[in-house]
C-alpha positions in Angstrom: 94.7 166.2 28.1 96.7 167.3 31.0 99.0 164.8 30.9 99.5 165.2 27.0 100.2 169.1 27.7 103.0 168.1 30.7 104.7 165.7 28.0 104.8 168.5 25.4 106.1 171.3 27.8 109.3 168.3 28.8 109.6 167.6 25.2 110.1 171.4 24.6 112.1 172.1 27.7 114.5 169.3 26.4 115.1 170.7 22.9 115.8 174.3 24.1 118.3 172.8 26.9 119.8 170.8 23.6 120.2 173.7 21.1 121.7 175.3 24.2 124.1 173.4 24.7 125.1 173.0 20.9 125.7 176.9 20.3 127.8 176.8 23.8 129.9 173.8 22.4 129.7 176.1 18.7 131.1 179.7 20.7 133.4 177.9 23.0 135.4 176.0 19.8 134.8 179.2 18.2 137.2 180.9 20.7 139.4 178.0 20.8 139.8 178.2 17.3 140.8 181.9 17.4 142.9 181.6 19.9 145.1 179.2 18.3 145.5 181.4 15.1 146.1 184.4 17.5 149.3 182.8 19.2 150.4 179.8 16.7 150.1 182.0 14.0 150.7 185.7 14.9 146.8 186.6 13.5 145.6 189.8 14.9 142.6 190.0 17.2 140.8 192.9 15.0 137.0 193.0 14.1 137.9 191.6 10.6 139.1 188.4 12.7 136.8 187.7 14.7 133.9 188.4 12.2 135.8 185.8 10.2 135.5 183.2 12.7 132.2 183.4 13.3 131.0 183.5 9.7 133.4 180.7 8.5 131.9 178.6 11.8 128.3 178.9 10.6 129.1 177.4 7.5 131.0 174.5 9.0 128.2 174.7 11.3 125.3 174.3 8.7 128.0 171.4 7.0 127.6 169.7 9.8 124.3 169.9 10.7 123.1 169.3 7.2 124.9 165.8 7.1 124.1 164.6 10.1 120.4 165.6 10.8 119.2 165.9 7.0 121.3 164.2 4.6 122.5 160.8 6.4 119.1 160.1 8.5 117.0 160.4 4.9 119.5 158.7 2.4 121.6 156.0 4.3 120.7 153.4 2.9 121.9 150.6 -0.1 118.2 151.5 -1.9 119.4 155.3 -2.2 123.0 155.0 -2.5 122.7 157.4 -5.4 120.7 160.3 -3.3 123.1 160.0 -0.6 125.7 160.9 -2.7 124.0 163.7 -4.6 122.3 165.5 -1.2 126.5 165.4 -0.1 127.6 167.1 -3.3 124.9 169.7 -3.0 125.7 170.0 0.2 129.2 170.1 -0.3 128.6 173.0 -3.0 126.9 174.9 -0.9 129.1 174.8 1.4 131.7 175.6 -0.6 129.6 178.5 -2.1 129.4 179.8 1.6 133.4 180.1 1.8 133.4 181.8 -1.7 130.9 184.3 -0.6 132.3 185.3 2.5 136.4 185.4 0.8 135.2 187.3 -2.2 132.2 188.8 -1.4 131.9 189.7 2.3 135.0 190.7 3.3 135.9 192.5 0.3 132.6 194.6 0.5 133.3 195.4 4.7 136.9 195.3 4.6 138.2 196.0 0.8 140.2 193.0 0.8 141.6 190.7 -1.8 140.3 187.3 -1.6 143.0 184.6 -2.1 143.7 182.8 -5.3 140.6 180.3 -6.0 142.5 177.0 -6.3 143.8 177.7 -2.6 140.2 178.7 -1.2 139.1 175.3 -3.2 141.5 173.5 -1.2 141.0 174.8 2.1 137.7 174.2 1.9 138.0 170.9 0.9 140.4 170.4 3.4 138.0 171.9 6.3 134.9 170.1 4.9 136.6 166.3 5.7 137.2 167.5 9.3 133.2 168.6 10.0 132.0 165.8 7.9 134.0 162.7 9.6 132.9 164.7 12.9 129.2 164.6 11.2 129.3 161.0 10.3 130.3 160.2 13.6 127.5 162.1 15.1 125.3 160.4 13.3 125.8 157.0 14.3 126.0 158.0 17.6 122.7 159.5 17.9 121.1 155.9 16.0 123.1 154.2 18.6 122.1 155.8 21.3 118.5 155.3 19.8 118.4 151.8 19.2 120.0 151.4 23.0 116.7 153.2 24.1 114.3 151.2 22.0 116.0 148.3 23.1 115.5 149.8 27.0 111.9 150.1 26.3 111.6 147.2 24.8 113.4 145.2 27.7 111.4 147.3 30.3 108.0 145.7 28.4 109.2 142.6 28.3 110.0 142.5 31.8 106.0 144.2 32.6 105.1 141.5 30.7 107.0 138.9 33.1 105.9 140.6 35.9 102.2 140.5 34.9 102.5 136.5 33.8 104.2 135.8 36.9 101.7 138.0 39.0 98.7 135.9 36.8 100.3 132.6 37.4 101.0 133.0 41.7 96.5 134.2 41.5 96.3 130.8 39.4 98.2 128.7 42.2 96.8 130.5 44.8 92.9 129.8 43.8 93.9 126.3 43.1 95.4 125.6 46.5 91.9 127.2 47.6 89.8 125.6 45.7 91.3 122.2 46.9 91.0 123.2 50.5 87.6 124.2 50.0 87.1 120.9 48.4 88.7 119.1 51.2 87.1 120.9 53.7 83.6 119.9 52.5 84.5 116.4 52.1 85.3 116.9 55.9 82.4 118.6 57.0 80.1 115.3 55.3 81.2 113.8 58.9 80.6 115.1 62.4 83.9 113.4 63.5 83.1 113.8 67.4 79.4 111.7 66.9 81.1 109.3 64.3 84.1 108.5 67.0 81.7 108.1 70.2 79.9 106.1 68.0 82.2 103.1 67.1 83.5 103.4 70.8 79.6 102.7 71.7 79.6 99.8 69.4 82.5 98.2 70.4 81.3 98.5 73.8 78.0 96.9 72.7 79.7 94.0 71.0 83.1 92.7 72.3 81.6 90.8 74.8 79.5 88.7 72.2 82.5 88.8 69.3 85.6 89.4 69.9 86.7 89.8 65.9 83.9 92.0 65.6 85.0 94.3 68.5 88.8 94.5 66.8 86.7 95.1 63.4 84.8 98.1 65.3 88.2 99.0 67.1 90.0 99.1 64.2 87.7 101.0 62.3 87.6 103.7 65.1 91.3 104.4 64.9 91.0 104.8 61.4 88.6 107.6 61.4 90.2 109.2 64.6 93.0 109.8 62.3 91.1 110.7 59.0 88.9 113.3 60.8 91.6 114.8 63.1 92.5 118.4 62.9 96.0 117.0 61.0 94.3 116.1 57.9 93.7 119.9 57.5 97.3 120.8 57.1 99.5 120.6 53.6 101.2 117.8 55.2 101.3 115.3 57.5 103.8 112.6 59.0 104.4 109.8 56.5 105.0 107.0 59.4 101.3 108.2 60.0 100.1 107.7 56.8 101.6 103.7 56.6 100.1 103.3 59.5 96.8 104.4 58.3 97.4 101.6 55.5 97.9 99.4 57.1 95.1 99.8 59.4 92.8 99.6 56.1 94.7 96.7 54.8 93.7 94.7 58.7 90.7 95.8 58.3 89.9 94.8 54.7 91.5 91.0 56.1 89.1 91.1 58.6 86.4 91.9 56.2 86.6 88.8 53.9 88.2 86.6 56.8 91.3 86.8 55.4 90.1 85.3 52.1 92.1 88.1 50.2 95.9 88.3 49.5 98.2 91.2 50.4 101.8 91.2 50.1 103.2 94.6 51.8 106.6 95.4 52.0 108.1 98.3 53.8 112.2 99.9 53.7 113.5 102.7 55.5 113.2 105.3 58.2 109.5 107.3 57.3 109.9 109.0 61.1 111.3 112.0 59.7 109.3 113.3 56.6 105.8 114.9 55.4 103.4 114.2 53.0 100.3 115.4 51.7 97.7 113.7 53.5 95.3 110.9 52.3 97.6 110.0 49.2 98.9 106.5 49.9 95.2 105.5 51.2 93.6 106.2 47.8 96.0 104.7 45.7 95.6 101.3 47.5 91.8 102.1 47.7 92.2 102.0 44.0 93.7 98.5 43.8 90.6 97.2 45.6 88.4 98.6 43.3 90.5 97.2 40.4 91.9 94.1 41.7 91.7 90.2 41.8 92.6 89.9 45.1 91.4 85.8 45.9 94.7 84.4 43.9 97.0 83.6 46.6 99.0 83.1 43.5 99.2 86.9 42.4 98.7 88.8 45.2 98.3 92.8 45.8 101.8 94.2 46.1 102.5 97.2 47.9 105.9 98.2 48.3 106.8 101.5 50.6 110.4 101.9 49.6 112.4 104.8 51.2 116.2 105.3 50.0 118.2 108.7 49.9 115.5 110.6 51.0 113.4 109.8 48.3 110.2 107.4 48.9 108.7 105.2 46.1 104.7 103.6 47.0 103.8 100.9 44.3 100.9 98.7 43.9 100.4 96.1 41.9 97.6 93.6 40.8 95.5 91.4 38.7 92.5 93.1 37.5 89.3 91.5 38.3 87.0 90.0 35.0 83.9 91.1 36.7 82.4 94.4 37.1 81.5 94.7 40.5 84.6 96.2 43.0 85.7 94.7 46.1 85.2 97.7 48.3 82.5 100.3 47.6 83.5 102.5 45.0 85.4 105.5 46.1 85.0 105.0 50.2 87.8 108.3 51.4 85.7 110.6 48.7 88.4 111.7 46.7 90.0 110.4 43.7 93.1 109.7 41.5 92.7 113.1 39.5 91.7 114.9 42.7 94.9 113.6 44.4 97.2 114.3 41.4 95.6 118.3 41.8 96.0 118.4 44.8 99.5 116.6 45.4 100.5 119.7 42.2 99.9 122.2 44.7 101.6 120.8 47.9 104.5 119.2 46.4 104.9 120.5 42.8 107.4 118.7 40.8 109.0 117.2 43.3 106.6 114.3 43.1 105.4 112.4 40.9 102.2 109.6 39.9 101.9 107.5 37.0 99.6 104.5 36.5 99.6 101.2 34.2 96.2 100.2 33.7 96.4 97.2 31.1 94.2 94.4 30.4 95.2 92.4 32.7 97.6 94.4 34.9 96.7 97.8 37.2 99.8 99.4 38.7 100.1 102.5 40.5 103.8 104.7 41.0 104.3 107.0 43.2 107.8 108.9 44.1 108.4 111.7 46.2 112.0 113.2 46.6 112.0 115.0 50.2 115.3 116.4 48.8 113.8 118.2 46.0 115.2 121.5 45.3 113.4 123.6 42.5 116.4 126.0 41.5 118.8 123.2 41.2 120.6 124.3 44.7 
């Protein structure tokens, strides 16, 4: 209510500063006006004159008005072509009646003058009329221009809230996401005391190199692994990438050592990885992957892996026969975390400068993986 009050006090406040300033504008061309008849044209300043100019400026006045605020804003239009014209010929009569009152009327009655000959006063008036009714029509669109530039302002201004509130929406979006993953990963973590798990294996190993030496490295091998998937790094976006290879290849060994090197591996590595990040536990579930899907016995179609690094951008493939049976290699899922987990959670860290595609065919499963280190989202 209070507010509604304050918006009709400004609203009123305006229109009196407005009508105002139209009456100065009125008086000061008023006195222009007169002034130009008083030394161009040797008229008298005498109460006669001056009660001339103002009477002859409120007709020109209501001329004007009349156009521009009733005549033009109700009938312009092609669907009332025909009321346009007859509000301006009323108005134009009136007008014109206005002139006649005041030269044969007015003055006569207050001055006993004689009114000039009606085909001049016809004239004159019609002469007067085109100047306040081109400076009318002009008016007019003015005022609509200036309108439709502030319905377009407000329009532009809603848009832009609107933006602003999607964008706003969207960043609370990413941001739970990027929680909810960390929350995710952080359970996953917290499923392993990684101190009792790591003096654990060392106690094993101890235990058992003496009596088997493979079985030791197996042990050995296996503690290295979990040192590194349980340290305080796997809780950061990203992590070294010569870290994560190594981390591969420490599964692949082990896997070898598993089946006694009865299963076939063909990795292949290219380029520099010392001096880039990546989201953590990525390249370790995709090959996780081709063990559950893959024939690896054939020496004759081995598991490829290919770790390709060129102009900053990395490519990690795998390749293999499927298997016919139903039963994986490894045990299902051993790291916890899927393919649609990673591709969540690789969204978040790396966005669109990454991306994961799989081929999963009858006889074929394939894994891609690109990440472009040079990446730059605005195109810069």
């Amino acid at each position: 209510m209070l507010n509604r009050t304050a918006d009709t006090q400004k609203r009123t406040s305006w229109a009196s500063r407005e009508v105002s300033t139209h009456v100065m504008i009125w008086v000061l061309y008023t006195i222009y006006f007169s002034l130009l008849l008083h030394f161009f044209y040797g008229e008298p300043i005498t109460p006669k004159f001056i009660l001339q100019a103002i009477v002859y400026r409120i007709g020109d006045a209501m001329l004007f008005y009349g156009l521009a605020l009733i005549v033009l804003p109700r009938f312009f239009s092609k669907s009332k072509i025909f009321q346009l014209i007859l509000s301006f010929l009323i108005l134009l009569g009136l007008y014109l009646g206005w002139r006649a009152w005041i030269e044969y009327i007015l003055m006569p009655w207050l001055f006993s003058t004689i009114g000039t000959k009606i085909a001049q006063m016809i004239s004159l008036t019609i002469f007067n009329a085109n100047t306040y009714v081109m400076f009318s029509v002009g008016y007019f669109f003015a005022l609509k221009s200036i309108k439709q530039q502030k319905e377009i302002a407000h329009q532009e201004i809603a848009i832009a809230e609107k933006d602003a509130e999607i964008a706003r929406q969207d960043a609370e979006l990413a941001i739970l996401a990027k929680e909810k993953t960390l929350a995710e990963m952080a359970f996953l973590r917290a499923q392993i005391n990684p101190h009792f798990l790591y003096n654990t294996l060392n106690m094993l190993y101890s235990k058992v190199r003496g009596a088997s030496k493979e079985a030791g490295n197996i042990i050995l091998t296996f503690a290295e692994m979990m040192r590194y998937a349980t340290s305080t790094r796997m809780q950061q976006d990203t992590v070294d990438l010569e870290g994560e290879l190594d981390f591969v290849k420490q599964y692949l060994e082990l896997q070898r050592q598993r089946f006694n090197n009865n299963i076939f591996i063909d990795y292949e590595e290219q380029g520099d990885f010392s001096y880039f990040r990546i989201m953590p536990m990525v390249l370790i579930t995709i090959v996780e992957n081709s063990f559950k899907h893959g024939e690896l016995h054939d020496p004759e179609s081995p598991l490829q892996i290919r770790a390709i690094l060129e102009d900053d951008i990395l490519t990690f493939s795998t390749w293999n026969l499927k298997r016919k049976d139903d039963n994986p290699i490894t045990d299902k899922g051993q790291t916890g975390i899927g393919i649609d987990n990673i591709k969540k959670r690789l969204k978040v860290v790396h966005g669109d400068a990454q991306e994961l595609s799989i081929i999963d065919d009858k006889d074929d499963y394939a894994v891609f993986f690109t990440l472009n280190f040079n990446y730059n989202p605005n195109g810069i």
